[in-house]
Structures are given as C-alpha cells and as structure tokens.
TIZA-848030 format. One record per residue: x, y, z of N, C-alpha, C, CB in turn; residue in three letters. Coordinates in steps of 0.001 Angstrom, whole numbers, plus 500000, padded with zeros to 6 digits. Glycine has a CB too. Layout:
BEGIN
XYZXYZXYZXYZALA;...
//
This chain:
BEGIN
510737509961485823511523510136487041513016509994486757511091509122488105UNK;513323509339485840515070509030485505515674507842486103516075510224486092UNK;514837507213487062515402505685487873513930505139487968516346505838489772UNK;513758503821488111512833503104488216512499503503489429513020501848487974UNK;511102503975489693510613504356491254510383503546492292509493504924491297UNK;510478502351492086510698501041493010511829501428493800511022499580492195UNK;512790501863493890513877501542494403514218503161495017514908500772493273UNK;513439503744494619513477505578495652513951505575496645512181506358496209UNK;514508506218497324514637506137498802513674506991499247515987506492499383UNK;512994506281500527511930507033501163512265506956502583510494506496500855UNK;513094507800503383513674507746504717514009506693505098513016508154505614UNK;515207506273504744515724504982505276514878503709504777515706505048506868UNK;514091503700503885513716502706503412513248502508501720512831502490504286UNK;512642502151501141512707502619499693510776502184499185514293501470498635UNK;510455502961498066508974503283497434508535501474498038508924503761495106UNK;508938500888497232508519499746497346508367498811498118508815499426496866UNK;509427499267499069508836498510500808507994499226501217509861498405502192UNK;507607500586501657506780501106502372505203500189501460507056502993502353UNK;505081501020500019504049500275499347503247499011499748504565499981498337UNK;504365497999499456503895496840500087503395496407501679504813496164499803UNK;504447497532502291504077497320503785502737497846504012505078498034504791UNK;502479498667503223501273499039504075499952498938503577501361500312504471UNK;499899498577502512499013496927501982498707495888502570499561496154501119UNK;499938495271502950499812494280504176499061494377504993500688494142504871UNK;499404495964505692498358495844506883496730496335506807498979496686508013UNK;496491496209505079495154496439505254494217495534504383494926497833504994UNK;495630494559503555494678492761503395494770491785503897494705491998502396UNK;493780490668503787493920489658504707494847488430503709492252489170505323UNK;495148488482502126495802487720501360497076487794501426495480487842500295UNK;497834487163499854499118488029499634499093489006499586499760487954498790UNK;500454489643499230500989491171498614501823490580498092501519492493499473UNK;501982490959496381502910490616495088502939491775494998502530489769493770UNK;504447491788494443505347492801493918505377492660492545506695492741494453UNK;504659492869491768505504492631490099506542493988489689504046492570488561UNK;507241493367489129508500493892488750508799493861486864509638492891489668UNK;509258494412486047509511494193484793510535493124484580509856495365484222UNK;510784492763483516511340491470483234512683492206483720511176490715481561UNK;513633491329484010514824491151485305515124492626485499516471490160484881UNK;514051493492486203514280494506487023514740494228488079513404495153487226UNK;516201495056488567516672494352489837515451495538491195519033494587489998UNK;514951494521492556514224495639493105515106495260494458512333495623493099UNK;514605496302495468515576496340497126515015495110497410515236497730498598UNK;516290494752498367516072492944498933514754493547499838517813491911500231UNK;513468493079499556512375492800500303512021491567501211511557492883499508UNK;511024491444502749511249490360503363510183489420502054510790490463505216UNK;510841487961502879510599486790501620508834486759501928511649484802501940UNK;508588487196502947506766487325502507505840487651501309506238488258503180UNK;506686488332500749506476489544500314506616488616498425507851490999501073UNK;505389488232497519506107487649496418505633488077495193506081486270496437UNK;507682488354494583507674488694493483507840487679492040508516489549493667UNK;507236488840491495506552487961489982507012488832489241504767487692489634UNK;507272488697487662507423489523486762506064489411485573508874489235486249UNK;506505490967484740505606490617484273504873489906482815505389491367484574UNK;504383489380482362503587488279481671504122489417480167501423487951482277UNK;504077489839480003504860490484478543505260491864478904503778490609477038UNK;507128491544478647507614493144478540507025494164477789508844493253478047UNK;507049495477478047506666496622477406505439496881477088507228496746476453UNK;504365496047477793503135496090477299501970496755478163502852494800476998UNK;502770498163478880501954498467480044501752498262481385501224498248479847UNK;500961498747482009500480499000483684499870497317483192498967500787484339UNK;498709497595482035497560495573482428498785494864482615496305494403480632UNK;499693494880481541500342493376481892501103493003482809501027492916481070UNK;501157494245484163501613493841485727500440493777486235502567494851486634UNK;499386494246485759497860493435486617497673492355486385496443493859486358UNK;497902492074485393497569490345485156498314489315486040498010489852483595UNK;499690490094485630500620488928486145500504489077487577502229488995485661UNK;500066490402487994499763490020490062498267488881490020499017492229491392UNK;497651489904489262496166488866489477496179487607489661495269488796488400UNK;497173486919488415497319485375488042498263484998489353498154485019486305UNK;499027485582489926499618485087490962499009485307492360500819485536490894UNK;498504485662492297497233486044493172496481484509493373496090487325492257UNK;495497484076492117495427483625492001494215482935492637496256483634491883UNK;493694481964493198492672481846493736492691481768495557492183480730493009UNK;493857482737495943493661482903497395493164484092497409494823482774498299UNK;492724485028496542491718486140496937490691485928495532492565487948497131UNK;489619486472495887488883486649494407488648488334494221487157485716494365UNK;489132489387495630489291490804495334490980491100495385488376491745496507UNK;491365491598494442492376492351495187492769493900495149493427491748494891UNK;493810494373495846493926495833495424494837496000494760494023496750496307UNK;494956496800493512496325497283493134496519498497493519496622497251491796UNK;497954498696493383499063499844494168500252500063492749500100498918496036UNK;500104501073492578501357502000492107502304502127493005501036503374491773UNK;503558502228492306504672502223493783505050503460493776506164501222493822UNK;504675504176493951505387505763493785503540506126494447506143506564491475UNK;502915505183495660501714505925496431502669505955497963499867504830496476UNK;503704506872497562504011507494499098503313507555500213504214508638499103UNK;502341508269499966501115508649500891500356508121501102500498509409500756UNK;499831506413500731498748505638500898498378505456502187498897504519500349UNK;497179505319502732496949505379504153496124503636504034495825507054504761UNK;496584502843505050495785501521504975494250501205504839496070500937506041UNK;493651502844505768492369502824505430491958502936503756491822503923506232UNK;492088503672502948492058503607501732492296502111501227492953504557501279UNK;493069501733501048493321500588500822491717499692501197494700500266501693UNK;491567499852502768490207499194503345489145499586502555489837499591504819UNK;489067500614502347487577501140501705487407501178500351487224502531502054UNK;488313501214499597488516500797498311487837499311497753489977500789498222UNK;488655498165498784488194496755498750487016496472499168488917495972499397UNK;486703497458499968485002497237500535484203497422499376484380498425501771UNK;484564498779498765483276499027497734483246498319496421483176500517497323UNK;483885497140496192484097496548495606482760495691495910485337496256495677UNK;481525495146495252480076495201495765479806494175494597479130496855495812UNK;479067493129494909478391492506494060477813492958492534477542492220494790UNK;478549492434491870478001493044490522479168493394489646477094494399490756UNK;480029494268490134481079495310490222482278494294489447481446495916492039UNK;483200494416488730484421493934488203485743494526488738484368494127486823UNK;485347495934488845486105497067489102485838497984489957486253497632488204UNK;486551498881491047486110499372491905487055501108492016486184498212493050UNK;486616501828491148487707502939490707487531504200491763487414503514488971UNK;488494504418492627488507505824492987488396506912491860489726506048493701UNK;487945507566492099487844509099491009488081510513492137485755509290490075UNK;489306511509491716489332512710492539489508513899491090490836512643493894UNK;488700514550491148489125515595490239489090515616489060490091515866490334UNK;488227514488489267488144513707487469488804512627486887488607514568486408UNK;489565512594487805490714511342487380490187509844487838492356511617488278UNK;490548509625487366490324507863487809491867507258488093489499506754486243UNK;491837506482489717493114506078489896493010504284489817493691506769491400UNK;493358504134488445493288502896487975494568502107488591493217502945486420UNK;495244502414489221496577502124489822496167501914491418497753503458489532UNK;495214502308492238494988502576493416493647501961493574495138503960493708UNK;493140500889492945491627500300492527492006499196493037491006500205490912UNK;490410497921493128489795497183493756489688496129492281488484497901494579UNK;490252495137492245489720494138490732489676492990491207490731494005489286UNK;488541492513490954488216491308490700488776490369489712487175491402490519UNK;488752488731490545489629487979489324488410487732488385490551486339489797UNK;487788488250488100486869487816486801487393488740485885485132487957486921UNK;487947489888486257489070491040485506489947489877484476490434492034486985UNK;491027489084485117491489488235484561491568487832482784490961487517485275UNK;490239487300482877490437486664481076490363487706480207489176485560480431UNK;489715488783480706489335490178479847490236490727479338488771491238480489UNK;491246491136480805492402491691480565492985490925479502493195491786481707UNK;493744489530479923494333488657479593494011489168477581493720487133480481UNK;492539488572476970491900488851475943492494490271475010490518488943476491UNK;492287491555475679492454493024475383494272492930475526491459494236476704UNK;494777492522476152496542491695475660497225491367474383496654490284476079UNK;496037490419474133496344489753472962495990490238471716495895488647473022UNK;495045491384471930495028492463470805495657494096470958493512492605470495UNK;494654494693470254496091496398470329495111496813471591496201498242468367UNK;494131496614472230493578497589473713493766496985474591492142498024473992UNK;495432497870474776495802497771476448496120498948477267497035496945476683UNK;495078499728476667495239500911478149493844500209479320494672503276477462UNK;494536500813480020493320500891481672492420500966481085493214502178482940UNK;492298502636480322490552502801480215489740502271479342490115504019480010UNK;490446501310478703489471500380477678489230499376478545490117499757476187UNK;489694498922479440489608497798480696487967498268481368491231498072482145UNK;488478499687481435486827500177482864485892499946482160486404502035483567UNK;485781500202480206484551500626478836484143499369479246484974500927476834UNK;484981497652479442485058496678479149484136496264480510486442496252478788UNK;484690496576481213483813495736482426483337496450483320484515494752483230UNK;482683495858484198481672496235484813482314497371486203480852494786485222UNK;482460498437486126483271499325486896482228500189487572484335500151486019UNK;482544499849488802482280500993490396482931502346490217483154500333492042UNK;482628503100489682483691504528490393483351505559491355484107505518489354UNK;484473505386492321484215505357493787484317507153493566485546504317495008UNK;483507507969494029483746509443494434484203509988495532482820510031494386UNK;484784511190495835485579511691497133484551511442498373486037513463497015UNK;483351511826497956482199512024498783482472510638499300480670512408498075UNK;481580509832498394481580508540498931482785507830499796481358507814497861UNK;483781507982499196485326507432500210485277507765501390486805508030499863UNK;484631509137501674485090510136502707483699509595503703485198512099502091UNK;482987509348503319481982508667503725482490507248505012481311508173502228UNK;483166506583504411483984505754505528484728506486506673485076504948504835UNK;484263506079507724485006507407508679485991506618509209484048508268510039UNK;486571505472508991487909505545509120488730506222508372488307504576509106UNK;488867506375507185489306506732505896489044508356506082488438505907504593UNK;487683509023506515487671510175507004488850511067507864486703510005507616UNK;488926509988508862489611510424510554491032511028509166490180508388512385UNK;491526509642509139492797509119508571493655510011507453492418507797507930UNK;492692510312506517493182511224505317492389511840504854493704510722504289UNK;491739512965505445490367513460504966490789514461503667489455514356506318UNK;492027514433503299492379515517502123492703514290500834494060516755502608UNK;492588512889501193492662511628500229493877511699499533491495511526499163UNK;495024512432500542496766512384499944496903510975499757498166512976501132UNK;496368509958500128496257508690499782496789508542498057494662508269500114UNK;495814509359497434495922508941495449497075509692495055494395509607494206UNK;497914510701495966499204511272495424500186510928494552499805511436496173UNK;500203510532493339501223509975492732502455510658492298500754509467491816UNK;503756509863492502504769511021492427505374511143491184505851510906493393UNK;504733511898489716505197511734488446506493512249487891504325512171487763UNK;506967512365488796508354513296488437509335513822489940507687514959487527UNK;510141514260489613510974514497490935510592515354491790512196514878490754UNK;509938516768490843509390517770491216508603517293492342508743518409490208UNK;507655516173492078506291515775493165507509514873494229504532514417492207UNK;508435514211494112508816513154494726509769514191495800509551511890493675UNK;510355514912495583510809515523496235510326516668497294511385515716495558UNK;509167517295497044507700517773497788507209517172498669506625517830497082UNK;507136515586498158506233514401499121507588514364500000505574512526498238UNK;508756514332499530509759514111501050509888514808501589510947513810501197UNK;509423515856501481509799517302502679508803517361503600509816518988502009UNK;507329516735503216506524517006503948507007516227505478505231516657503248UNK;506407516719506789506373516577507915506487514546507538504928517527508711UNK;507065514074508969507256512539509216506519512443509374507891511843509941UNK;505530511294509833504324511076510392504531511410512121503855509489509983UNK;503505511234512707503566511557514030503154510173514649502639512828514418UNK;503762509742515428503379508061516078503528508063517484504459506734515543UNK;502910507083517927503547507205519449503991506142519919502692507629520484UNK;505106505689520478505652504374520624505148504507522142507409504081520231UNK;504600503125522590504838502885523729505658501524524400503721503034524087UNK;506199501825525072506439500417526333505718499636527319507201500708527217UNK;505076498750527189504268498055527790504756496604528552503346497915526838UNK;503937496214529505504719495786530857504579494284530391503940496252532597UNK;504537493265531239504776492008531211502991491644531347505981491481532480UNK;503044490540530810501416489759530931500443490014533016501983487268530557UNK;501824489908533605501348489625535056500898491486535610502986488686536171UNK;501467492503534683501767493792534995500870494535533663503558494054535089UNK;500500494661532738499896494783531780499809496555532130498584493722531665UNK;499719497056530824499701499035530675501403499119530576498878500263532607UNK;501134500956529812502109501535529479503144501541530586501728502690529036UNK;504688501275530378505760501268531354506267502663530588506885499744531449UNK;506140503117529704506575503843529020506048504600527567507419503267529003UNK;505847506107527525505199506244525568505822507568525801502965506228524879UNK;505993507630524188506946508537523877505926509446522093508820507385523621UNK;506133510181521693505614510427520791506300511302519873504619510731521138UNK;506287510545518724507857511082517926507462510854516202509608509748518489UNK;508305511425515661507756511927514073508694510415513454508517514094513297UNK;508384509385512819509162508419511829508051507872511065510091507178512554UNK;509202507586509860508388506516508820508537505189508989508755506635507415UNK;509168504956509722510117503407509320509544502544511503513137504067508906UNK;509506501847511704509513501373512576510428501080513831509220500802512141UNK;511434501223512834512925501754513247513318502617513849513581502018512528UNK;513657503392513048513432504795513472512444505592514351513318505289512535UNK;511291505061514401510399505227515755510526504932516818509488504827515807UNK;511332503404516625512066502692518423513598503682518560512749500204518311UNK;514002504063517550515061505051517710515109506234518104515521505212516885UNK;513798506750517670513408507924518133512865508417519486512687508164517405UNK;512634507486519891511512507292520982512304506771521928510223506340520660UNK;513714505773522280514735505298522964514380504153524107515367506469523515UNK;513067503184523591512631502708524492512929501045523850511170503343524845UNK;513958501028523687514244499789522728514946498474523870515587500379521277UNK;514140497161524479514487497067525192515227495560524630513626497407526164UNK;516729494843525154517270493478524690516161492528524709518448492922525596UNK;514948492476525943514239491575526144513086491572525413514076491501527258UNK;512923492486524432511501492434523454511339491449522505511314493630522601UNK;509949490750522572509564490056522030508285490143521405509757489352522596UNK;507568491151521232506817491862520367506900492999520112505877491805520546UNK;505879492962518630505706494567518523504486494271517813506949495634517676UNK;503447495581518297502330495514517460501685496932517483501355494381517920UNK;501291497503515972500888498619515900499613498462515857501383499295515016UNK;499129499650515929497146499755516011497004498591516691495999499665514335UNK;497381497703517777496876496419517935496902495054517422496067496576517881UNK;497432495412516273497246494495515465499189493525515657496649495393513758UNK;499653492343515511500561492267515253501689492558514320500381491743515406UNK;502802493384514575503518493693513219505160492938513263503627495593513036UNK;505832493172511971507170492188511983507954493211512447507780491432510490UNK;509228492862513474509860493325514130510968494149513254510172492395514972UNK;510790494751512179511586495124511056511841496832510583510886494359509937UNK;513113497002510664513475498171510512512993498811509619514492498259510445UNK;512510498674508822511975499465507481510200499333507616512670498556505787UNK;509771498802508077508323498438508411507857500020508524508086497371509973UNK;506513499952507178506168501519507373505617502140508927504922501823506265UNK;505499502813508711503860503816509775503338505085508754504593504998511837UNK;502665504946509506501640506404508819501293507351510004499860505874508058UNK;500850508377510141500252509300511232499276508300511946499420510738510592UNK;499388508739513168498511508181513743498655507104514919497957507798512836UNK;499441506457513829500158504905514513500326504858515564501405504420514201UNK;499985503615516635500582503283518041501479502188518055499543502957519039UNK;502196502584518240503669500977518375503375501114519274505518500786518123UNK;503559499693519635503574498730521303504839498165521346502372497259521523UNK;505567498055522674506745496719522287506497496444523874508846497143521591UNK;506709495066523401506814494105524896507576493419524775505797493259525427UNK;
//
C-alpha cells in the first residue's frame, strides 16, 4: 500500500477505528489493537487496548499472539481482524465465533479457495503452539492450520446463518484491500444506507422523527439526517447501546436511535 493501512482514511474516520468499532459490536470481551513496535496509530477511544507486538518483523502470528496473550483469560475465543477489512459486517464477525465448536482450535473462513486466516475464530489453546512455531523458522499462518486442530468454515455454510445471509449475502465481509487499486474501489463504493431516528421521552416513547441517509461514521449520520438535538442523552444502534462518538462505524442496514 505505501503507508501503514492502520491509519487510511476511511470517510472521516480511519481503517482502524472503523475495524475495531465494529468488532465491538459483535463481541462480548475486549478489542486489542496490536500495532508494530512504536508504530504511531490514530488517537483511538481509551476502550479500545493497544499492545505491540511480541517480536518485530516476525509476521501476521506474532500480532496474534501478542492480541491472544493480552486477551488473555477474559475470553477463551477470540476473533482476529486485519485492518484493511473495510467491509466487515458484525454478523460475520458473529458467525465466525459461533462456529468455533468444541474440538476446533481454529475456525477458518474459506471463499474461493482462500482461507482468511486474518478474519478467523482462535482459541487460546492456539497460544503455546503459536508461541512454540515462533521460536523456530514456521511462522506462516498455514503451518499454524497443518498444526492444529482447524474448522474451515465454507461460503455455503456462513451463508447458512441468516443473519449473516440478510446482511452480506455476497460475504464483501473477507474483502481485503491489498493495494490502492482495491482501497480506492472499496471507497467509491455507495455509503451505507442507515436510518437515524428521533425518539421521544420515556413518558412519550416512538419515533418523533427518522430520516434515512447514506454515512459511515455516526456522525455524519446525525449530520446527515439533521436531527441532532442539545438535550440527547443516548444513542443506540440495532438496539443495542452505542458511544456517542463521531467516528463510531455503521454498516447498511443500521438504525440509530437518539434520545
């Protein structure tokens, strides 16, 4: 790419916030950022924790490890994310971690033949293996999958989850952007489509107001949409609660609430 893809700009916000943001909203743990040894990355909120990684120059494992190990024993699944997955949809994320199944070490999407070892489900029993295959010369991914006990998830099967169906039934989810050529393609495509609404007081409850407008950013959706009121004191998309923050992703689909 010619710049570290962490730091892209992706409509008013950059690869690596959206990434993380929208991870967030589809685990119940942390979200770690690993970063290369003193890579500077965009000021991210302090939720959000970064680690570097456990030996320079030694690959994609040795930022799995070092998330894993910081990870640590508040999840025993987690997901990893490439930061240049523009297009990740939270459901993916969901169904990925689901098929992650008793037995399993590893939980690999496969489209086209590929395996997205960057966009997978690992278990901390992954950990010492990795850690092990470190300390000698096999540190690609795919000596990791030979090594342990690996799920590989097929289109069929993904598509099979009908959230993940509704959501991204073409699985632009695994899009990775290897070059400018792709990074610049993925920005032209259409904003997402969201619909902000305005909603009334506890005693008055339902829409006072919805608007439906193309943004990435959360921001830019209350901007777009012009329903931004001094007295708001929430916001919550799909239902769920979200942080009141300008850069906060969306994806298609999305319902902002503000009250």
């Amino acid at each position: 790419m010619g710049v570290p893809k962490a730091s892209l700009e992706w409509h008013g916000s950059t690869l690596v916030r959206r990434i993380a943001g929208l991870v967030e909203r589809a685990v119940d743990g942390p979200v770690v950022v690993v970063r290369a040894v003193d890579q500077a990355l965009p000021v991210l909120p302090s939720r959000f924790e970064v680690v570097e990684d456990i030996e320079p120059d030694a690959g994609p494992m040795a930022g799995i490890v070092a998330g894993l190990l910081a990870v640590g024993a508040r999840a025993q699944t987690s997901f990893v994310a490439a930061t240049d997955l523009a297009l990740i949809r939270p459901a993916l994320v969901r169904a990925v971690v689901e098929s992650l199944t008793d037995g399993y070490d590893l939980s690999v999407p496969e489209t086209g033949k590929r395996l997205h070892l960057l966009a997978a489900a690992y278990s901390a029993r992954v950990i010492p293996v990795a850690q092990s295959m470190l300390a000698g010369s096999d540190r690609r991914l795919s000596d990791l999958v030979a090594t342990c006990s690996t799920r590989i998830v097929g289109e069929a099967e993904l598509l099979a989850d009908a959230r993940l169906a509704a959501d991204d039934p073409k699985l632009m989810s695994l899009t990775n952007l290897n070059d400018v050529d792709a990074y610049r393609t993925a920005v032209d495509l259409p904003l997402p489509l969201v619909t902000v609404c305005r909603v009334g007081p506890p005693d008055r409850p339902g829409n006072v107001a919805r608007s439906d407008v193309r943004a990435a950013t959360l921001g830019a959706a209350i901007r777009e949409a012009a329903l931004f009121s001094a007295g708001m004191s929430f916001v919550r998309i799909n239902g769920a609660p979200a942080p009141l923050e300008d850069d906060e992703p969306l994806v298609d689909g999305d319902v902002v609430e503000l009250g």
